[in-house]
C-alpha positions as CSV (number, residue, x, y, z in Angstrom):
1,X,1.3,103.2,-27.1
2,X,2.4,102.4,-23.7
3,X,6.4,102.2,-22.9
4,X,8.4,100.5,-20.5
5,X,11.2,101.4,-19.3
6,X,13.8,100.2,-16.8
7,X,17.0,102.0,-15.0
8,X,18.4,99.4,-13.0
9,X,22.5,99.1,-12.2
10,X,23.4,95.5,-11.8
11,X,26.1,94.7,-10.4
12,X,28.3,91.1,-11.0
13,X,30.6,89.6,-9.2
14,X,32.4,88.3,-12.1
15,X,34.9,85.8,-9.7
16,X,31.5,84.1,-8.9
17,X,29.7,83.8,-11.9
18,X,33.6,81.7,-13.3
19,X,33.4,79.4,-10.1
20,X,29.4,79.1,-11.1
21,X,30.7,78.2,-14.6
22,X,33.5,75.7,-13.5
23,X,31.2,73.7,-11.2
24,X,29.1,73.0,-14.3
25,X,32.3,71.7,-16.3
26,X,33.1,68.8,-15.1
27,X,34.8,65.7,-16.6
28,X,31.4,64.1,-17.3
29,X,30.5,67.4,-19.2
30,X,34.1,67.6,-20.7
31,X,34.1,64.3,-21.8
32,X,30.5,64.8,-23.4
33,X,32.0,67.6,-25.4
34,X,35.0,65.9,-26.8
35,X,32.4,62.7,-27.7
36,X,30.3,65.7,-29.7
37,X,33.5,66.8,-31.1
38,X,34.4,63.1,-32.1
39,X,31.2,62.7,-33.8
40,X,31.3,65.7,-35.4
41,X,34.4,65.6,-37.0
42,X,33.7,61.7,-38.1
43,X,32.6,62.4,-41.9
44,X,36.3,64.2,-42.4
45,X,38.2,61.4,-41.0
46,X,39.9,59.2,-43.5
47,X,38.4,55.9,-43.5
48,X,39.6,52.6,-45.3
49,X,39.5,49.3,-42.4
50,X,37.7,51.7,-39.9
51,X,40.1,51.3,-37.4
52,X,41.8,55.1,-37.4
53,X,37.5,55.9,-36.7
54,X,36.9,53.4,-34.1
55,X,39.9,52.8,-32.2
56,X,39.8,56.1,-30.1
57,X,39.9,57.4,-26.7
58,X,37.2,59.8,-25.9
59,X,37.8,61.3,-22.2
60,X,37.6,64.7,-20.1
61,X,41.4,65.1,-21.9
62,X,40.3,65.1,-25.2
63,X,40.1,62.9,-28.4
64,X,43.0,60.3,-28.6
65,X,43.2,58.7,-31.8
66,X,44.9,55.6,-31.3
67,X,46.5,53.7,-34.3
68,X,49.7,54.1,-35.2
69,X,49.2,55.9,-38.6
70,X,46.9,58.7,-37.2
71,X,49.1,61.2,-36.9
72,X,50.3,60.1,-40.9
73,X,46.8,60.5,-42.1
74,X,46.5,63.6,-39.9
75,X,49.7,65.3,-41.4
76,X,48.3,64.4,-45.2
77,X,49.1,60.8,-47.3
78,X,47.0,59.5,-49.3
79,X,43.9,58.0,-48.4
80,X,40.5,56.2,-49.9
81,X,37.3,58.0,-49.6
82,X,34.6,55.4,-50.4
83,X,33.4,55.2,-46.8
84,X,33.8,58.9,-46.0
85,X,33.8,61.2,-49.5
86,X,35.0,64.1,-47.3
87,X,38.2,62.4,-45.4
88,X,40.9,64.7,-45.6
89,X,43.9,65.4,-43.8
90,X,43.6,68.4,-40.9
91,X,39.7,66.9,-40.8
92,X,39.4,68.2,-37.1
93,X,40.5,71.8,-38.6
94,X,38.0,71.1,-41.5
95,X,35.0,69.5,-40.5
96,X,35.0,72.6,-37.9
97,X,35.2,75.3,-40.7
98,X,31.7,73.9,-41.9
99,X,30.2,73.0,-38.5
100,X,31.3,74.9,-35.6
101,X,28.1,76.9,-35.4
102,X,25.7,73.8,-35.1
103,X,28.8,72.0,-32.6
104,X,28.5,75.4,-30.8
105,X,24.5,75.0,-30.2
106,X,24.8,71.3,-29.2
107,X,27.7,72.2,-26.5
108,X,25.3,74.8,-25.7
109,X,22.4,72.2,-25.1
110,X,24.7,70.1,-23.3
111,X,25.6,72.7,-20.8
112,X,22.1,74.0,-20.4
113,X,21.0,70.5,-19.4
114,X,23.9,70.4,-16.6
115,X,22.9,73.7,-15.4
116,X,19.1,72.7,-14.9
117,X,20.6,68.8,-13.2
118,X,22.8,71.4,-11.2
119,X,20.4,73.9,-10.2
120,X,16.7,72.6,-11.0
């Protein structure tokens, strides 16, 4: 049986590697992150005309909800479930409790295509 072995010291310059890491974050990537995020949280968003699910602002700032009642439905009232059986208030907090490891994988995909655009 034949081993390998290998003593190397590596050495990082940790200040780079964060500028390396903030080039790739940019607002198109930020804003492709918070339209994942959108998307992913969807099926936990109360539902009734479809306006509190369509009428939003997606941007490098974040996810901007932008009917007047979202922050009612947000905070818990009452709301139908016929279009989306798992609306709930909090659904941001919710949906992630179930599906932060596969929103996790697709941020990673997401950034790993960026990186290869950024550095072949």
């Amino acid at each position: 049986m034949s081993v390998f072995r290998l003593n190397a010291e590596v050495e990082i310059n940790a200040e780079r590697l964060i500028e390396g890491l903030d080039s790739l974050v940019d607002d198109d990537v930020k804003t492709r992150i918070h339209a994942l995020y959108a998307e992913t949280v969807d099926p936990w968003t109360p539902f009734l005309t479809g306006a509190l699910h369509s009428d939003i602002t997606v941007n490098a700032e974040g996810v901007t909800y932008n009917v007047p009642y979202a922050a009612e439905k947000y905070y818990g009232t009452v709301f139908h479930k016929e279009e989306h059986p798992l609306a709930t208030d909090h659904w941001d907090k919710v949906a992630m409790e179930t599906e932060m490891e596969a929103f996790v994988e697709k941020v990673k995909e997401i950034l790993t295509m960026r990186a290869k655009q950024a550095h072949g």
